[in-house]
N, C-alpha and C positions, 0 to 999 in steps of 0.2 A: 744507810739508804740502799746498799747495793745488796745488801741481805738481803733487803725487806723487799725488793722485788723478785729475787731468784725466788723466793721464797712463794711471791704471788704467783709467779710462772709457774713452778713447778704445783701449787695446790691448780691453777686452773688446767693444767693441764693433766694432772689427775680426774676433775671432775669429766674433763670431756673424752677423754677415756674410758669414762662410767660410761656418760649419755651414751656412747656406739655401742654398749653392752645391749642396752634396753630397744635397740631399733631391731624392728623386725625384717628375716633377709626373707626375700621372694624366691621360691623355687623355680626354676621353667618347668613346663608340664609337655611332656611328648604325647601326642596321640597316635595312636596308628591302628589305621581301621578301613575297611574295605565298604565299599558300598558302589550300588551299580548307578552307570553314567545316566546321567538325564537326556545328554545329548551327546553326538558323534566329536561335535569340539573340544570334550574332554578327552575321550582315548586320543584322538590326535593328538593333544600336548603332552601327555603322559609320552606316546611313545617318541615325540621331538626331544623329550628331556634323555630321553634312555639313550637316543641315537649319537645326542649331544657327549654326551657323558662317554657311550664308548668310542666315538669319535677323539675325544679328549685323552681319552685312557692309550690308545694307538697311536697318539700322535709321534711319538718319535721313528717307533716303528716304521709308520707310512712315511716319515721324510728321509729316512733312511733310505729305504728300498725302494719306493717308486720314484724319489727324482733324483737331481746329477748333485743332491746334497755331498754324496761321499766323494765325487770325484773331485767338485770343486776348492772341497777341504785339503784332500792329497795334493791339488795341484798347490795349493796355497801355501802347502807346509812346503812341497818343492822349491819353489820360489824363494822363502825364509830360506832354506838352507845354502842355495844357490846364492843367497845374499851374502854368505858367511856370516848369518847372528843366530847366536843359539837359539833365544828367548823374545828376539824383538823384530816383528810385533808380537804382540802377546798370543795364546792361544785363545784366551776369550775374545779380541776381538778379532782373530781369523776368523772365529765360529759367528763371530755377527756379518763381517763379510761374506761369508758361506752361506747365510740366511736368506741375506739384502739380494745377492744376487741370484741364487735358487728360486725364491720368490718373482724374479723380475721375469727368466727365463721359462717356469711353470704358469704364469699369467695368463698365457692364452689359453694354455688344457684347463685350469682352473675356473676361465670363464664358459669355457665351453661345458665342461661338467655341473656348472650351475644351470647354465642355459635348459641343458638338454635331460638332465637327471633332479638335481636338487629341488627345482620351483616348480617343471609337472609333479611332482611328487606334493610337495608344497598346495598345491593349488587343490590337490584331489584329484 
């Protein structure tokens, strides 16, 4: 009895083996092709996705250099050491504190640069 189903197993699952031979796979297909805007709300999103993208590709750069990202990290690693512990807290979540608080401390330039750059821009 216990042949005769190893046995069953293994023939069905030979057959459905076969069956995934015989399915057909779908290619993606890329296009890529130029053609001129109908209207002005296409170059806009075109060049929001570009702005987006090098915005993204800079981003550590700019938190690097424009805010108190790097001081707040030195000061943070100070502290650890002044604590006398090698390792703890960890460095990854110094770098989330370094974040959380960069973030809190750049909030008002942040909105003001919306304010006053990103959404006239935005609006046309």
């Amino acid at each position: 009895m216990k042949n005769r189903s190893l046995f069953f197993i293994f023939i069905f699952s030979i057959i459905g083996i076969g069956w995934s031979a015989f399915s057909q796979v779908t290619l993606p297909t890329v296009n890529l092709g130029f053609k001129t805007a109908e209207n002005p709300n296409e170059i806009v999103n075109t060049v929001k996705l570009i702005l987006i993208l090098t915005v993204l590709t800079l981003a550590p750069a700019i938190l690097i250099m424009m805010t108190s990202f790097t001081r707040i990290i030195i000061v943070l690693s100070f502290m650890r050491q002044a604590l006398g512990t090698q390792q703890m807290p960890p460095n990854q979540l110094l770098v989330g504190l370094a974040l959380f608080i960069t973030l809190f401390i750049m909030s008002p330039a942040l909105k003001q640069i919306n304010n006053e750059a990103i959404q006239p821009y935005l609006n046309g």
